[in-house]
C-alpha positions in Angstrom: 84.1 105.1 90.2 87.1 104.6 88.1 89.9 102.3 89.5 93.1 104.0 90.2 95.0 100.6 90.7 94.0 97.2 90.6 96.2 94.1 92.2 95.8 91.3 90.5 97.2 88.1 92.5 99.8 89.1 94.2 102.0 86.6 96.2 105.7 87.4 97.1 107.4 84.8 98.9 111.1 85.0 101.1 112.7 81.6 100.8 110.4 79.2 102.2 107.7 82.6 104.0 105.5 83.7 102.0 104.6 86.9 103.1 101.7 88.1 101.0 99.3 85.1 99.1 97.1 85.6 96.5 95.9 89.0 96.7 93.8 90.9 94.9 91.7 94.1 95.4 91.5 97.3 93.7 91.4 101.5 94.8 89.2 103.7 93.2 90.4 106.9 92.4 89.6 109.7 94.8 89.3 107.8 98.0 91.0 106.8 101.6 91.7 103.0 101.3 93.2 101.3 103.7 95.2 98.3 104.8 94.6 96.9 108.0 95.4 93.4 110.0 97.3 92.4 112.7 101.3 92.9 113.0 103.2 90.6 110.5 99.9 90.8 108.3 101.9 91.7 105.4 100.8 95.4 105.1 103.9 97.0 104.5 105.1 93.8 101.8 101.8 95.2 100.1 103.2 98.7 100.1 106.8 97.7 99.1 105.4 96.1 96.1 103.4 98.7 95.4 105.9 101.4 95.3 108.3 99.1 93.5 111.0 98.1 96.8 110.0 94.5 96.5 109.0 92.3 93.1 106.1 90.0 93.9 106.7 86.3 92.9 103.7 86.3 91.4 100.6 88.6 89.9 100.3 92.1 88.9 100.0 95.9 89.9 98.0 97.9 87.7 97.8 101.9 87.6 95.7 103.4 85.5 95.6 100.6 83.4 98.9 99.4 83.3 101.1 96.8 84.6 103.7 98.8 86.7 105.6 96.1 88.0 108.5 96.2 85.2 109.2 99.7 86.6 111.1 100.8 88.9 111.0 102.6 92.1 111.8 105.6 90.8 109.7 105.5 87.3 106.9 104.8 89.6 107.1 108.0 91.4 107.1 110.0 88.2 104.1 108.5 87.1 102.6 110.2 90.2 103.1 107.5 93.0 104.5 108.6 96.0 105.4 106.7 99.4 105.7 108.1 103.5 107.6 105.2 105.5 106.7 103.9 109.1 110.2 104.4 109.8 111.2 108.0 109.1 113.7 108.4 106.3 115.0 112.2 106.2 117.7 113.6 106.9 118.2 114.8 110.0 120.7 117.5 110.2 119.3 119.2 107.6 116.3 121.4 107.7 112.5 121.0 106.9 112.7 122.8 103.7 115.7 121.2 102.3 114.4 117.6 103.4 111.1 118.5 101.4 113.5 120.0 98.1 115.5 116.6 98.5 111.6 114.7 98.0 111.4 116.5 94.4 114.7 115.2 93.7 113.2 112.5 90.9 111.2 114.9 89.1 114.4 117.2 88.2 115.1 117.3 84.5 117.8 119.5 84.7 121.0 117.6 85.3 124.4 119.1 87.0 125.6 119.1 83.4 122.6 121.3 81.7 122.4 122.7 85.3 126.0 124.7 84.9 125.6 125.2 81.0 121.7 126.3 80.6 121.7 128.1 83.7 118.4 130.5 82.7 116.6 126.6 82.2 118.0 124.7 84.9 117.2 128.3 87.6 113.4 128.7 86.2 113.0 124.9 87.0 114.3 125.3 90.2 111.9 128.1 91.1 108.8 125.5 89.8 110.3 123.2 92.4 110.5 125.5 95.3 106.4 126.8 94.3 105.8 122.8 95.2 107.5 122.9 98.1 106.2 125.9 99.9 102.6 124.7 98.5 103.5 121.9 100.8 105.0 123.5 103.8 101.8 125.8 103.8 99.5 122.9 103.7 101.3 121.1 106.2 101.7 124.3 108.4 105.2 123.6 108.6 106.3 127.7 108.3 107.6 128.1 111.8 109.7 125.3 111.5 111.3 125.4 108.1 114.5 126.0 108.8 114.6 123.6 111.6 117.0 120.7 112.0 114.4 117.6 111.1 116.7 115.9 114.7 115.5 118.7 116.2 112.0 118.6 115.9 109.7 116.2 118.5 108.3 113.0 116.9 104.7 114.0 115.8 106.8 117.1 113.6 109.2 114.4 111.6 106.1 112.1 111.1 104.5 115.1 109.4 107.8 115.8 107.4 107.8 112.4 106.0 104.4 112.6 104.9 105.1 116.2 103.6 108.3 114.5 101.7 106.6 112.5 99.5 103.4 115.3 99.0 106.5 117.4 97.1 106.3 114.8 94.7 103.5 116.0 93.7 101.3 112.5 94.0 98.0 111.3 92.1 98.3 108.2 94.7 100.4 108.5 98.1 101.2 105.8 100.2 100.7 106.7 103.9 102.7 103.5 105.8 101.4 104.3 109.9 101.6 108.1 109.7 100.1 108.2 113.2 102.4 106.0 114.9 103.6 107.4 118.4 101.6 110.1 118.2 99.0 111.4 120.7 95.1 111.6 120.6 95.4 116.1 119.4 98.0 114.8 117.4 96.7 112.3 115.6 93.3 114.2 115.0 95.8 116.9 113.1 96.9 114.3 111.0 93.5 112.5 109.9 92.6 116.5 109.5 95.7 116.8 106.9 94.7 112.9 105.2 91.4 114.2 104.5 92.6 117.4 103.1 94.7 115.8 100.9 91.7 114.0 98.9 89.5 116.7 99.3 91.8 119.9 98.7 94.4 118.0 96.5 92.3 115.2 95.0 94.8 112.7 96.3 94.1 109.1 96.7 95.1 108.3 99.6 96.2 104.2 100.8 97.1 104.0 104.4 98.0 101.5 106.9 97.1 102.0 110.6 96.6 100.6 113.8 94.1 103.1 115.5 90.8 101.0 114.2 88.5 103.9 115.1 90.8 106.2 113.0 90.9 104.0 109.8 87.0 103.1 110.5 86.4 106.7 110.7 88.4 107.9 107.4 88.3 104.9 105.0 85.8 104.3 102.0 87.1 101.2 101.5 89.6 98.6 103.5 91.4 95.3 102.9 92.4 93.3 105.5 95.4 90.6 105.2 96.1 87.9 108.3 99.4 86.5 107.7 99.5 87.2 104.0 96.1 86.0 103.0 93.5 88.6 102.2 90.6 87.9 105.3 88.2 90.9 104.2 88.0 93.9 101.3 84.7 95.9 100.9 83.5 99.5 103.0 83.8 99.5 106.4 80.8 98.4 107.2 81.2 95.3 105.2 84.5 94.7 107.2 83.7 95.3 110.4 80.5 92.4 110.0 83.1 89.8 108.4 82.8 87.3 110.2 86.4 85.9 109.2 87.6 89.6 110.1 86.2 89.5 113.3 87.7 86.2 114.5 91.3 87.1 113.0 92.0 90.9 114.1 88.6 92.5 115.4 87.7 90.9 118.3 84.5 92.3 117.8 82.1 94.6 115.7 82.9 98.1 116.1 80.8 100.6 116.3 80.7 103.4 113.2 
């Protein structure tokens, strides 16, 4: 399989912490990978470097062959890598469709300048836009509630906004940072349902962190596991869930596939 991204060393240190230490692992394109170890691990550091929100003291990022840690967050994203946070980030007067308009944001070329002066340009782009985003709420089965308040909606909803956020960007590689968190068993199912679809349907690779062991187990072709910044495991999760180092740290014991 081709590799998608490659991490190359990564450490990233705050003040005298260093939170992630000599890293390295790659994703191969058109697969679930995910990050797993215990809270403080140094998951989400890996994402935020990733995605561009923190620069790694030392090492590299590589997508599709090259070293993306120069760019910025935003340069990232139009390259096709797009990011759901743990903590949900819309806005939450406003409604499902214009939170998921606001995710394609980056990608307009039309400025407010070009927007008011080539108005035939600047209205055919935004029509492009809007095909995205109801490709999105469709997939998410967001129609009933698209002109709901995102405040309005219960908690398992806005997780699946956020994640339907950053699908409007339209993503070779999305970052899925606990998109189960707080939710229930049905819920969760409808979730893992949607994660799948989005590599199988949308031939999205898909990185994820999450807690539910039996859900990552269940979904993931590969995992890397981090204890306290250091990288304990990498390999299927076959491989991960016999390490013995992976057992002692954040298992407990072998789980059953």
């Amino acid at each position: 399989m081709n590799k998608i991204m490659e991490i190359k060393n990564i450490s990233l240190q705050f003040g005298g912490v260093k939170a992630l230490n000599d890293v390295s692992f790659h994703i191969n394109e058109g697969e679930i990978f995910s990050i797993i170890g215990p809270n403080g691990a140094g998951k989400t550091s890996m994402l935020n470097c990733i995605s561009g929100l923190y620069k790694p003291s030392e090492g590299e990022i590589h997508y599709k062959g090259k070293n993306i840690l120069p760019m910025k967050p935003h340069q990232r994203t139009k390259l096709g890598i797009a990011r759901a946070f743990q903590n949900i980030a819309l806005f939450g007067s406003m409604s499902v469709l214009d939170n998921l308009k606001l995710g394609r944001h980056t990608l307009m070329k039309s400025g407010f300048i070009k927007s008011g002066i080539y108005w035939g340009a600047a209205e055919k782009e935004e029509v492009q836009h809007r095909r995205k985003v109801e490709e999105v709420i469709d997939f998410l089965q967001l129609q009933d509630i698209r002109h709901t308040p995102v405040d309005k909606l219960p908690y398992g909803l806005q997780k699946r906004v956020e994640v339907g956020r950053a699908l409007a960007l339209d993503p070779e590689l999305i970052l899925l940072d606990e998109p189960m968190a707080g939710m229930n068993a049905s819920e969760k199912e409808e979730m893992s349902r949607f994660i799948l679809d989005m590599l199988e349907l949308k031939n999205i690779t898909v990185v994820l962190i999450e807690h539910d062991l039996e859900v990552v187990m269940g979904l993931s072709n590969h995992l890397v596991v981090l204890d306290f910044g250091k990288q304990i495991g990498f390999g299927t999760p076959k491989e991960v869930q016999q390490n013995p180092d992976v057992i002692k740290a954040y298992i407990g014991e072998e789980l059953t596939i």
